[in-house]
C-alpha positions as CSV (number, residue, x, y, z in Angstrom):
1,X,107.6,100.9,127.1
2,X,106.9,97.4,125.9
3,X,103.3,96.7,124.4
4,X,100.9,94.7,125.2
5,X,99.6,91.4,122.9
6,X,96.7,93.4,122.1
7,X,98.1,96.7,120.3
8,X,100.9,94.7,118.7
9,X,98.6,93.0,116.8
10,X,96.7,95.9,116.2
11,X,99.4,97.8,115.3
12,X,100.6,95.1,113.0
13,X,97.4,94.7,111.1
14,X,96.7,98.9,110.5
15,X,99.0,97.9,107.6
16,X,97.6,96.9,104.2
17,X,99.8,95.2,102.6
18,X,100.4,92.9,106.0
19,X,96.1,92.7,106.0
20,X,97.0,91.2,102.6
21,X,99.0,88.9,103.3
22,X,97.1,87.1,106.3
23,X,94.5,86.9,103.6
24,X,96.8,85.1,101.4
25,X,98.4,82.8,103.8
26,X,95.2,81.7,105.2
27,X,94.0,80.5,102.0
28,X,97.7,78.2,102.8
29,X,101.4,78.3,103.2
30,X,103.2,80.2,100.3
31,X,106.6,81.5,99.7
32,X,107.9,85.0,99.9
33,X,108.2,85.0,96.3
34,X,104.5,84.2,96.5
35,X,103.4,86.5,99.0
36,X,105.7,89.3,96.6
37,X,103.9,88.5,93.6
38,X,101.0,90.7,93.9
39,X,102.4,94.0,95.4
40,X,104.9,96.5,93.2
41,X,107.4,95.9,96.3
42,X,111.1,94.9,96.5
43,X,111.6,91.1,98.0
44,X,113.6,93.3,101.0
45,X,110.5,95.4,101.9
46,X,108.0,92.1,101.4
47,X,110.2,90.4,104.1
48,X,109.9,93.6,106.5
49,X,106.7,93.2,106.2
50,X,106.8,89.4,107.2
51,X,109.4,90.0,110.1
52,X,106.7,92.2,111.8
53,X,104.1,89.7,111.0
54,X,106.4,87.3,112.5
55,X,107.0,89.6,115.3
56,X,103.7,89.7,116.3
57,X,102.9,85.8,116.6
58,X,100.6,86.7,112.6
59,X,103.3,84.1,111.2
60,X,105.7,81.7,111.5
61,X,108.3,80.5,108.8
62,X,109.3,77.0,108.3
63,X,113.1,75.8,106.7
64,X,112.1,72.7,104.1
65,X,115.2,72.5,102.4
66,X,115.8,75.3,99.9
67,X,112.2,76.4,100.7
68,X,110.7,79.0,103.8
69,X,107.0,78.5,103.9
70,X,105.2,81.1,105.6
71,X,102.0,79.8,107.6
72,X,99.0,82.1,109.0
73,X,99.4,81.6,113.0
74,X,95.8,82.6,114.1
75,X,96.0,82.4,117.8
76,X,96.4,86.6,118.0
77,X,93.9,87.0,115.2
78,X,91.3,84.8,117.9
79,X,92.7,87.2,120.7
80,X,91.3,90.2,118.9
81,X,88.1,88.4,117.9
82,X,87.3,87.8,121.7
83,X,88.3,91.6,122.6
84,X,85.9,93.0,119.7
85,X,82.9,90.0,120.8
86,X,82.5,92.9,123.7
87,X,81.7,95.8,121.2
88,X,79.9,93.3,118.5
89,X,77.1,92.5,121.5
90,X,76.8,96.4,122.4
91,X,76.5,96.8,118.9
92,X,74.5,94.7,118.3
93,X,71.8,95.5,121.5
94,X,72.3,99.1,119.9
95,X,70.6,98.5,116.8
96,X,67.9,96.0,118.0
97,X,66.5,99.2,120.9
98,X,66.8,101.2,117.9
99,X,65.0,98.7,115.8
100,X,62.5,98.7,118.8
101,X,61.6,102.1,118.6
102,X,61.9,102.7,114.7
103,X,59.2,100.2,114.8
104,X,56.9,101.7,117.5
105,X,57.3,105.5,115.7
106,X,55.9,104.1,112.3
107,X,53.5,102.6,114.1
108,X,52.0,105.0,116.3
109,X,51.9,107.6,113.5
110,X,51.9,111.1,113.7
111,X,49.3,113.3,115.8
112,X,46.6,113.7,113.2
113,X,46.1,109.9,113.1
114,X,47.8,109.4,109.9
115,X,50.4,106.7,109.9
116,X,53.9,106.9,108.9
């Protein structure tokens, strides 16, 4: 059963080290020597990593001579912001009613007229 856009980049970033890795590449484009360098992780299991990346539209790589630049491809990344902007403004309506009535309980105080 294929998956959808959605849960294949969800699925994608549930991995740390692949979290990681979008953080490095959108600071630029780096090699997978580069992208190696901070993880106790053999070259072979740093480019699994960046074939699922790649697989999920996360990354592209680039052929500059000897060189294979990875760059951050953020079009999924603004997919999932716009499917979580739904939950951030229930969210956020959430905790201003509850900030509402937080704020009319301290200030009704409790039944022998002493306040909160």
């Amino acid at each position: 059963m294929p998956m959808d856009h959605l849960s294949t980049t969800f699925a994608t970033l549930a991995d740390p080290t692949r979290r990681a890795i979008l953080a490095r590449l959108a600071l630029g484009e780096a090699t997978v020597n580069e992208l190696a360098a901070p993880f106790a992780m053999s070259l072979p299991a740093v480019s699994k990593h960046l074939k699922v990346l790649e697989h999920a539209g996360l990354i592209t790589r680039g052929r500059e001579a000897q060189w294979r630049p990875c760059r951050l491809e953020a079009g999924p990344l603004k997919d999932v912001s716009g499917w979580l902007e739904h939950y951030r403004r229930f969210w956020d309506d959430s905790f201003d009613r509850m900030a509402v009535y937080l704020n009319e309980i301290q200030t009704k105080g409790d039944p022998d007229g002493r306040k909160n």
